[in-house]
Structures are given as structure tokens and as C-alpha cells.
N, CA, C and O of each residue as an XYZ file, in Angstrom:
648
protein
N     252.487    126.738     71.147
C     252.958    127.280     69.883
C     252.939    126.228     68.785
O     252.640    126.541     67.633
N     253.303    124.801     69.180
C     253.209    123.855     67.875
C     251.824    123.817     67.585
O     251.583    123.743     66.380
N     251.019    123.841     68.205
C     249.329    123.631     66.951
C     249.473    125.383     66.336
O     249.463    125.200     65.119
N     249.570    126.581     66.508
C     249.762    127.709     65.843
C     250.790    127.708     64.700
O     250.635    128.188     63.577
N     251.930    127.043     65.225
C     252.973    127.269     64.172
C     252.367    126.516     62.271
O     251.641    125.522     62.305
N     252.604    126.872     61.416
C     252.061    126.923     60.029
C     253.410    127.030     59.095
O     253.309    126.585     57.952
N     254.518    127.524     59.458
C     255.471    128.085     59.021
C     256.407    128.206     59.562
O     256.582    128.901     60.562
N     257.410    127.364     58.839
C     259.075    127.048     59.422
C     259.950    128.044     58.983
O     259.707    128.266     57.797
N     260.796    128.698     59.374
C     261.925    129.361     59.041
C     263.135    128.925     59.445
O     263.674    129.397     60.446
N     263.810    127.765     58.540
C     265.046    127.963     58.877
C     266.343    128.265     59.250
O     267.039    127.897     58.303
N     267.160    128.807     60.248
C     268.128    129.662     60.168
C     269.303    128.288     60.111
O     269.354    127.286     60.825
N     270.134    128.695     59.021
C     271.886    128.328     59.387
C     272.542    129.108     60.369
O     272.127    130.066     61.021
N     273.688    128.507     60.361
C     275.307    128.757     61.098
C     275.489    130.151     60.519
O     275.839    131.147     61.152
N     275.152    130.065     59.008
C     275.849    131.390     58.416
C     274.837    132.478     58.577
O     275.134    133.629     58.896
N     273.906    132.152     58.395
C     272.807    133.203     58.188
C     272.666    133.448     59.379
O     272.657    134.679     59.375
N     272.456    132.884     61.209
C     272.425    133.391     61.861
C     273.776    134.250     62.615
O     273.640    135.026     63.561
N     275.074    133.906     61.956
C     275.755    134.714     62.397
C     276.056    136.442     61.646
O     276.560    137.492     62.047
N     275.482    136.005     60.508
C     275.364    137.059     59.736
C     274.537    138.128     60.229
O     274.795    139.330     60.159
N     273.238    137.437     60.873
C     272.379    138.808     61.539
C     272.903    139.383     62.544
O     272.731    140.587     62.732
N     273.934    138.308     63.704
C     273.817    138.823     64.515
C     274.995    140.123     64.544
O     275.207    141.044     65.333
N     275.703    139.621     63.094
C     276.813    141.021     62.840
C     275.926    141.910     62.010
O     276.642    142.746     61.460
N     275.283    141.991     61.851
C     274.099    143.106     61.468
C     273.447    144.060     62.888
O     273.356    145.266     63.118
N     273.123    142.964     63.549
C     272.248    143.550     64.644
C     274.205    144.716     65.594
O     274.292    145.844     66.081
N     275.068    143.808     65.425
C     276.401    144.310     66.080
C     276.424    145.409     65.666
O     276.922    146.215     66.452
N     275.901    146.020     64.220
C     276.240    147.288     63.257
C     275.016    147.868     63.811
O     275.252    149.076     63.822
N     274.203    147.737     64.133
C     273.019    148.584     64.548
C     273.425    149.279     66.263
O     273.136    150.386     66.717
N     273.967    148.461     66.727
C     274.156    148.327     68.177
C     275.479    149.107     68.443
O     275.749    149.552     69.559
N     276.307    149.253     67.333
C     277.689    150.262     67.150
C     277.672    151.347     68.090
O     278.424    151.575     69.038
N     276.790    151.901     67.703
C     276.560    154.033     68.000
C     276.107    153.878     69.004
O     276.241    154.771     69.841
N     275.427    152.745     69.309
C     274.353    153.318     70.895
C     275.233    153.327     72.090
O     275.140    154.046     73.085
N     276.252    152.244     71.774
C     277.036    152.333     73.162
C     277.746    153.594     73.809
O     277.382    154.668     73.329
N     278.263    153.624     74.357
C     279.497    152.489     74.935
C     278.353    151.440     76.504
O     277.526    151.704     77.376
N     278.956    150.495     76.061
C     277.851    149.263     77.088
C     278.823    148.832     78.007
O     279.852    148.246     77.670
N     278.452    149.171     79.397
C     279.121    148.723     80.699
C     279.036    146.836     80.281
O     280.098    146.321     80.628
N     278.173    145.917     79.730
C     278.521    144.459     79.106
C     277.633    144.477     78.786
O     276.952    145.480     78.577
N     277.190    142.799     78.562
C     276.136    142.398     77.898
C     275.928    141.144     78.557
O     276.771    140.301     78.860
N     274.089    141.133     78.825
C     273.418    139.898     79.445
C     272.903    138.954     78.240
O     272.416    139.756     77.444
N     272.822    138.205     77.931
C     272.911    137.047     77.303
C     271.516    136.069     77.726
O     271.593    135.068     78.438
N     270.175    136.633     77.085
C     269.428    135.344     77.842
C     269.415    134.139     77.278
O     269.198    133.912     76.087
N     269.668    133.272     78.211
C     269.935    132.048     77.984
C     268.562    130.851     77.699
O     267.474    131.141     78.196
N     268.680    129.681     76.979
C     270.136    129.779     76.503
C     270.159    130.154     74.957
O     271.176    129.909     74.307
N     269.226    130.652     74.454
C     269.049    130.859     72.979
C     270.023    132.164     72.630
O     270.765    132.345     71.665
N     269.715    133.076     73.882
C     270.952    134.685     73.547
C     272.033    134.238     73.651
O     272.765    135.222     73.538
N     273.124    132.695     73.913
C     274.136    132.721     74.695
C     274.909    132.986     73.218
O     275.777    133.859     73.246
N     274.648    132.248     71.817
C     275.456    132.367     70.505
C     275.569    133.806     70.062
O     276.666    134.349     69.929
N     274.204    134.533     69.791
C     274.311    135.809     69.183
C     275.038    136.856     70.041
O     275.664    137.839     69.645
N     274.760    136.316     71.678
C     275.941    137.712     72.251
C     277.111    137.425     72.458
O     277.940    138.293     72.732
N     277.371    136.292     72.377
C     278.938    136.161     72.275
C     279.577    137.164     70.677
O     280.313    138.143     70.556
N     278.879    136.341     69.755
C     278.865    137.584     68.524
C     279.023    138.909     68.421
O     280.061    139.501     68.122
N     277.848    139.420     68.703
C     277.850    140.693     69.709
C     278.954    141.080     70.167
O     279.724    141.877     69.632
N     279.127    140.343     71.531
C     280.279    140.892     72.046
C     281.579    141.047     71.602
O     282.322    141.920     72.051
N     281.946    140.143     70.628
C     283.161    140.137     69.572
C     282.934    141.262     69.041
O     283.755    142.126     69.350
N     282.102    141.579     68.338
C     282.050    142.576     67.469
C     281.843    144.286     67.973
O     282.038    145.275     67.267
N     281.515    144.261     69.015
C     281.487    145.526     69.656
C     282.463    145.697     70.811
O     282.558    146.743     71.454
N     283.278    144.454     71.061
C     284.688    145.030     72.141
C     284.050    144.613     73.535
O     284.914    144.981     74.331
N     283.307    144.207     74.065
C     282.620    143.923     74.924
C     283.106    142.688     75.705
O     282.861    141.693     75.022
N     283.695    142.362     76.858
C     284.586    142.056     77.668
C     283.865    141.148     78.624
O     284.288    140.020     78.872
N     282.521    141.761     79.284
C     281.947    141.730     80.494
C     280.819    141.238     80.180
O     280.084    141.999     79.551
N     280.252    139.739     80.512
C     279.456    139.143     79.906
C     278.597    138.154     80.892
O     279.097    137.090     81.258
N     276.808    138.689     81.456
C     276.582    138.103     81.886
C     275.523    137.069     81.795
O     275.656    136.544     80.690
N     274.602    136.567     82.391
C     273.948    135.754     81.453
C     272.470    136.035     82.758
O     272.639    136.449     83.905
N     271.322    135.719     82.219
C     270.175    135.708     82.554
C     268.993    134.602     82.166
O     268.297    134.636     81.151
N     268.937    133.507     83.346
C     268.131    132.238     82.607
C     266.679    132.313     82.655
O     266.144    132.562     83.736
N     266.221    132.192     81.971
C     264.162    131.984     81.730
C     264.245    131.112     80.710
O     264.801    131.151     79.613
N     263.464    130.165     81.384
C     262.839    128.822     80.938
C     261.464    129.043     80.268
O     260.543    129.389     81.008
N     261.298    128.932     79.356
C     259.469    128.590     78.638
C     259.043    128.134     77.799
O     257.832    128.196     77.586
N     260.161    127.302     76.754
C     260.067    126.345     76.140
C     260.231    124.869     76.277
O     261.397    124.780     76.664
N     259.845    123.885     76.206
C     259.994    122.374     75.990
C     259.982    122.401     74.145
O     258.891    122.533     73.590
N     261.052    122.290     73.439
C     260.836    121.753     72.004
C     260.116    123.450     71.705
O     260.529    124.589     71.924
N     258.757    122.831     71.056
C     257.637    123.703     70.158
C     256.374    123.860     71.150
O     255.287    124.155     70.654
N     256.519    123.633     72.801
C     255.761    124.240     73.644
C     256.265    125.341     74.767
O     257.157    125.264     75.612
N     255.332    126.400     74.438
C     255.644    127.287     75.413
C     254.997    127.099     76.679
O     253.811    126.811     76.840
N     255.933    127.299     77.635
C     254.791    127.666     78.897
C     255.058    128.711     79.979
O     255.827    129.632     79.705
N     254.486    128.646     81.188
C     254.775    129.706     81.923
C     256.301    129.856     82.155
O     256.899    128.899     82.647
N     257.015    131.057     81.818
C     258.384    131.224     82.114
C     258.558    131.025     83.573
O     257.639    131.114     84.388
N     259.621    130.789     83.814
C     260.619    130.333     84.899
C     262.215    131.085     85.139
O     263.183    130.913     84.398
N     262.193    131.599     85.876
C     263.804    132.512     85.696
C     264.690    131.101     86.503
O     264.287    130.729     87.605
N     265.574    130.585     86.015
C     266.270    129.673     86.264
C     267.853    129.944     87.213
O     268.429    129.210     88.016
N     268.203    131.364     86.673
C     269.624    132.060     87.171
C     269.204    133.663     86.805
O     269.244    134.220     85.708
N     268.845    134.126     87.942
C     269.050    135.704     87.789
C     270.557    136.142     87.465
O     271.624    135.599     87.751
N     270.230    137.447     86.688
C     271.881    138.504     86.627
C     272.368    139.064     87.632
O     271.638    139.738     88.359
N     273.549    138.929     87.864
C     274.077    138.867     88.846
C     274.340    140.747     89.257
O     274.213    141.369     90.311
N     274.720    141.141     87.942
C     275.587    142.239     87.871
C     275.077    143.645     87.399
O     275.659    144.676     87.738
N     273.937    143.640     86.581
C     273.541    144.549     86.435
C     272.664    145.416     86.488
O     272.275    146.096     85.538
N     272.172    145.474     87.933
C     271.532    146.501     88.615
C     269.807    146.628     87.744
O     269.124    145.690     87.334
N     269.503    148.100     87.684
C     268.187    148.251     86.965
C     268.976    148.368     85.375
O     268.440    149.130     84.571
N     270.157    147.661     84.967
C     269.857    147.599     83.957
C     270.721    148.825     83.107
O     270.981    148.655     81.916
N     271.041    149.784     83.662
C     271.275    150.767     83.111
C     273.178    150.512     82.523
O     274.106    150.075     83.205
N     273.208    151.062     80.799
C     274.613    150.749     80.485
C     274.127    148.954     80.145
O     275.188    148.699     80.714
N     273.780    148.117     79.921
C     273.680    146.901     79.871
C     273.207    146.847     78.528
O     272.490    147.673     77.963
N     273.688    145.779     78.072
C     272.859    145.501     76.941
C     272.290    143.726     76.427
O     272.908    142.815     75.877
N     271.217    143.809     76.797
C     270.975    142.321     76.754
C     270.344    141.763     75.277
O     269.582    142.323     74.489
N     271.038    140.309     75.232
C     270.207    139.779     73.656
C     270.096    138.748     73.789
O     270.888    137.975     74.328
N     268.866    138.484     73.218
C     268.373    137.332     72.835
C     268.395    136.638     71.610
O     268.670    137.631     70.936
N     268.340    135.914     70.947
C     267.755    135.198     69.439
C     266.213    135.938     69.255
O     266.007    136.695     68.307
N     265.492    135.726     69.952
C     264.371    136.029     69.463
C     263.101    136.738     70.454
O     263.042    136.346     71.620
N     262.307    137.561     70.077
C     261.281    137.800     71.215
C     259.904    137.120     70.183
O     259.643    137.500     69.042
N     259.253    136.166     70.868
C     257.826    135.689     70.256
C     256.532    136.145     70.916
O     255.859    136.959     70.284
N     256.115    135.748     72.051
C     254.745    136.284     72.793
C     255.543    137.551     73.374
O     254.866    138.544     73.107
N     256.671    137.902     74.037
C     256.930    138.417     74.814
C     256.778    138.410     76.134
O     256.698    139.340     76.937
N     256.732    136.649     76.339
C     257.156    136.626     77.991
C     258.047    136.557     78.551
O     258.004    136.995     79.701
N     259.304    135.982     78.052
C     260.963    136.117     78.507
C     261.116    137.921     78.303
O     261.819    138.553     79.091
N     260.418    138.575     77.232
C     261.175    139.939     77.695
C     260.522    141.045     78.446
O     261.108    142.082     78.757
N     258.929    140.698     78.798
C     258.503    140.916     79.696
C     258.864    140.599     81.403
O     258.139    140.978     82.322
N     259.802    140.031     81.527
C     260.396    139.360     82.404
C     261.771    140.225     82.378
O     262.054    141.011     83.282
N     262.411    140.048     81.497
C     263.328    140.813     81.478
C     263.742    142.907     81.478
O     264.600    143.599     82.027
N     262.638    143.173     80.599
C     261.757    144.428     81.312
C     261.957    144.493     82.447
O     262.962    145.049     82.888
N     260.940    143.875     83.291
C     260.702    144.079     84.490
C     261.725    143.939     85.324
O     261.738    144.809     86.194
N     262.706    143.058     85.386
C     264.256    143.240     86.159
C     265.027    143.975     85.368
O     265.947    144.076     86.179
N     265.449    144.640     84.341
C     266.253    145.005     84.088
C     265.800    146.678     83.482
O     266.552    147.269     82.706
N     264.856    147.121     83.831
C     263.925    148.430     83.118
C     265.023    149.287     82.010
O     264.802    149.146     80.807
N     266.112    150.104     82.421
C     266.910    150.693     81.762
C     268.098    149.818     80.848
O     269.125    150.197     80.286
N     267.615    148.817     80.946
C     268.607    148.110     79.262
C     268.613    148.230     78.163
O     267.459    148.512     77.840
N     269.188    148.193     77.381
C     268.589    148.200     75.936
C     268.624    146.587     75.685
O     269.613    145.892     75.919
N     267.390    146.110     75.173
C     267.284    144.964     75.074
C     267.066    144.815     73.211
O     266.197    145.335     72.512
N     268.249    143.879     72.794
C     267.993    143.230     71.098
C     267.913    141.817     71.174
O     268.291    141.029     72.041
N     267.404    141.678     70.203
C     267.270    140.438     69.818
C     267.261    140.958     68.068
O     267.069    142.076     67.591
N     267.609    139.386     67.273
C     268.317    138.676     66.075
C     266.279    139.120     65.641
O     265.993    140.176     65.075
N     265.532    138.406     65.927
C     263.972    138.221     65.134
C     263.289    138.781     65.967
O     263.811    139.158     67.017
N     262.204    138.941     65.761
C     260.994    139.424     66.482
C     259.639    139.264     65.390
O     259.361    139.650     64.254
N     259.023    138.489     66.420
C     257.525    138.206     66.520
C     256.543    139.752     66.804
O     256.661    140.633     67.655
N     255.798    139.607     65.926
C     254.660    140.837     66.339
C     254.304    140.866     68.012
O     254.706    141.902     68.541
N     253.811    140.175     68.683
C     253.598    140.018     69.834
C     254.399    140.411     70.800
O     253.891    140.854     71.830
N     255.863    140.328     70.660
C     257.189    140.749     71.161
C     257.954    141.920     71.160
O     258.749    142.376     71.982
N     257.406    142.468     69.658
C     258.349    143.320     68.928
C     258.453    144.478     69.876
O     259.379    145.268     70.056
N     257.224    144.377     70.461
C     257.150    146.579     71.050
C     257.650    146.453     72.374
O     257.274    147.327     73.155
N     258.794    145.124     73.032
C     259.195    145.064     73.751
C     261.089    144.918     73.590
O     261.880    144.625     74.487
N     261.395    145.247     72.098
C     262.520    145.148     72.437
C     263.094    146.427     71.708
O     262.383    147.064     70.931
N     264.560    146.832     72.013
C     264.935    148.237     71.363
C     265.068    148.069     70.082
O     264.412    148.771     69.312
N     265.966    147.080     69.607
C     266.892    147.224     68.052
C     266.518    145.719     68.161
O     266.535    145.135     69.244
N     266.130    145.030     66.819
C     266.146    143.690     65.941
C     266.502    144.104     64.680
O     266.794    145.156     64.112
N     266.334    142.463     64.323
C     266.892    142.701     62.548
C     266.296    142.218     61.668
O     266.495    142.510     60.489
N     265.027    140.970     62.269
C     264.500    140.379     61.270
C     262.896    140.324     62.206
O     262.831    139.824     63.329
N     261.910    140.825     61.615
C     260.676    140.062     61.681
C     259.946    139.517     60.982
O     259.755    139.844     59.810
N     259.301    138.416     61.668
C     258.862    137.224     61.224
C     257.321    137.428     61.577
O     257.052    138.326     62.375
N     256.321    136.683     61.058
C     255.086    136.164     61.025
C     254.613    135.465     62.583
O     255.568    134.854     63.063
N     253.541    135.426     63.343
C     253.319    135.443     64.965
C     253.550    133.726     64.237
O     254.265    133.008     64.935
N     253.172    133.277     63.335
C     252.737    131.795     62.970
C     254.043    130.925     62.469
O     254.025    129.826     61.913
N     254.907    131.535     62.739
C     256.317    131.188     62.286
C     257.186    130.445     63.003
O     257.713    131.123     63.885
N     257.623    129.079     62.972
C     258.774    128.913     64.338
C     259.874    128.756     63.421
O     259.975    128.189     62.333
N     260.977    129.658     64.425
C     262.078    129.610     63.749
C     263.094    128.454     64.158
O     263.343    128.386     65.362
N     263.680    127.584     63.358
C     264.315    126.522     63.802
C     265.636    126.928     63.573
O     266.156    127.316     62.527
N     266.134    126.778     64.754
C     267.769    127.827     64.762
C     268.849    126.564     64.222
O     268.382    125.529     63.746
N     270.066    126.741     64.332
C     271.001    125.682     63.998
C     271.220    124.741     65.009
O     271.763    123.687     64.677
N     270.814    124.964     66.518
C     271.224    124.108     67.445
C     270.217    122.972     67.407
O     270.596    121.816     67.590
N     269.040    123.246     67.194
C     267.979    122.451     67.228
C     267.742    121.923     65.756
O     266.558    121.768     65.456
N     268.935    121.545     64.538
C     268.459    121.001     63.432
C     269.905    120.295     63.017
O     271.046    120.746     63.118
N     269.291    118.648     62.367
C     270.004    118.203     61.810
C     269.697    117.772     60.000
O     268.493    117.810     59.747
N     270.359    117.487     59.097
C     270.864    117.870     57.745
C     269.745    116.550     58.082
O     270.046    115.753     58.971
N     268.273    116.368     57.207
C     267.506    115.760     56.120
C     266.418    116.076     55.283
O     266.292    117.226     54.861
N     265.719    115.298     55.031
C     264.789    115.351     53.927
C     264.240    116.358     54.276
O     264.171    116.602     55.480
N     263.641    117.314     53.243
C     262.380    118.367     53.229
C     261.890    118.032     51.737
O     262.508    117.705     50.724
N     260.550    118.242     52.007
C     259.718    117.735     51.454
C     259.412    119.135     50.698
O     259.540    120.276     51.142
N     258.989    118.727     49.481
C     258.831    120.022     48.345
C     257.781    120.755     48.915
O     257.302    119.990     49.752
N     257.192    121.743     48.931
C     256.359    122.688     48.876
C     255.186    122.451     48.174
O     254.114    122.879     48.603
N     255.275    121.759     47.048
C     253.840    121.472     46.273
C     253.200    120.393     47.676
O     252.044    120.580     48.056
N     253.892    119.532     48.204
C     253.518    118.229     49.094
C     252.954    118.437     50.070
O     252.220    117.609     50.610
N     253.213    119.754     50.562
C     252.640    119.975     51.912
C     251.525    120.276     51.739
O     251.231    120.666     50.609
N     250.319    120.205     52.933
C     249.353    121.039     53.050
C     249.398    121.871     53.924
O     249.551    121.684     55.131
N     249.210    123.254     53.117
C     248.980    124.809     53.417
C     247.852    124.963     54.058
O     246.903    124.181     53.998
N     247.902    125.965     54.693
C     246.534    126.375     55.549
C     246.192    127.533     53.618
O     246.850    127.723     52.595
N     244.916    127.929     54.104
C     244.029    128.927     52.765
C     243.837    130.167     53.442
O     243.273    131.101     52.871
């Protein structure tokens, strides 16, 4: 993904908690949700959110590995879910779906979930139920955990792809 990526999207503290009480308002009506799986570790912030915001008690988590930094690679399930069956009544979230191999993965163990995520990538998108923001396939989004406060360089400075 880093030689593809062209385009940074920053998310804050505020702005990503803001979606994920957006995505909470989308996610209102559909329930009532036996809990929520959490893929880790990028879903672990927005479903805690989530779960605040929709009453949600029962919280489990689901690990796939396929990033290093700004490289993807073959996913890795690190900690299967413990608790929720094919899925059904569950509601799992992520931060983001990009190629769609963590939710192709998650699909496939969990078939009857409703699966959200905060962004979605074209490549991803027709794999998850409810998002809130899509983004460009050429886009990496740099969340708040992975950024610290310096320089950015103006926009005239950079070179753009044509």
C-alpha cells in the first residue's frame, strides 16, 4: 500500500470520535445487538464508542494481522471470537475496510453479522453493512494512534501525481 498511497487523510481524536457517534446513529434502529466484536486492533477505539453509545455491555474482540506501518500483507487471525457463533445478533467494527481482506476474513467466520466500519475503501466497501466515510483506494488514512503533532509541508511543495 505505501508505493500506491498518493494521499494522506488525517483523522483526529475529535473527528474520529465524532464518526464513530455518527456511525452509533446509523447503527441505532438496526439493533437490538446480542454485543459487539471489535477487530482488533484498529476496531478496539470506535467500538468501545459504539458500544457507549448504543448500551452495549458484551464486548468481544477478533484479531487479524495485515499490516506492518504502510505494508499490507497476507492476513493472519491472531485471536479468534470466542462468542459469537455464525455471527448472528453480533455486530462487529472496524476503523476501516481497504482491499477487503480482514473483512473477507471476517465474512467468512462470522456470515450473519452486521459488519461497520468508520471509512471504507472502494475495494472493501461491498463488504461491509453501514460506514460513514469513503475515501479514495489511493488514500491512507493516518488515525490518531499512529500520529504525532509536526511539520506539514504546504501543498504548493509537494509533488502531486497528474
Amino acid at each position: 500500500m505505501a508505493d500506491q498511497a498518493r494521499r494522506y487523510f488525517p483523522v483526529h481524536w475529535d473527528q474520529l470520535h465524532r464518526d464513530a457517534k455518527a456511525l452509533s446513529w446509523r447503527l441505532a434502529g438496526l439493533g437490538p445487538w446480542t454485543g459487539i466484536i471489535a477487530v482488533t486492533r484498529g476496531g478496539l477505539v470506535p467500538a468501545h464508542i459504539v458500544a457507549r453509545e448504543l448500551d452495549v455491555r458484551m464486548i468481544d474482540t477478533i484479531g487479524i494481522s495485515s499490516y506492518d506501518h504502510q505494508d499490507q500483507r497476507e492476513p493472519q487471525i491472531v485471536k479468534p471470537c470466542a462468542a459469537a457463533g455464525d455471527g448472528k445478533g453480533w455486530l462487529v467494527i472496524d476503523d476501516l475496510v481497504d482491499t477487503g481482506q480482514t473483512g473477507r476474513i471476517v465474512r467468512q467466520l462470522l456470515p450473519n453479522a452486521h459488519f461497520a466500519t468508520i471509512y471504507a475503501k472502494p475495494l472493501g466497501r461491498p463488504l461491509v453493512d453501514t460506514f460513514i466515510t469513503e475515501v479514495s483506494q489511493d488514500t491512507w488514512i493516518l488515525f490518531p494512534w499512529d500520529m504525532e503533532a509536526s511539520y506539514a509541508k504546504p501543498i504548493a511543495q509537494m509533488s502531486l501525481p497528474s
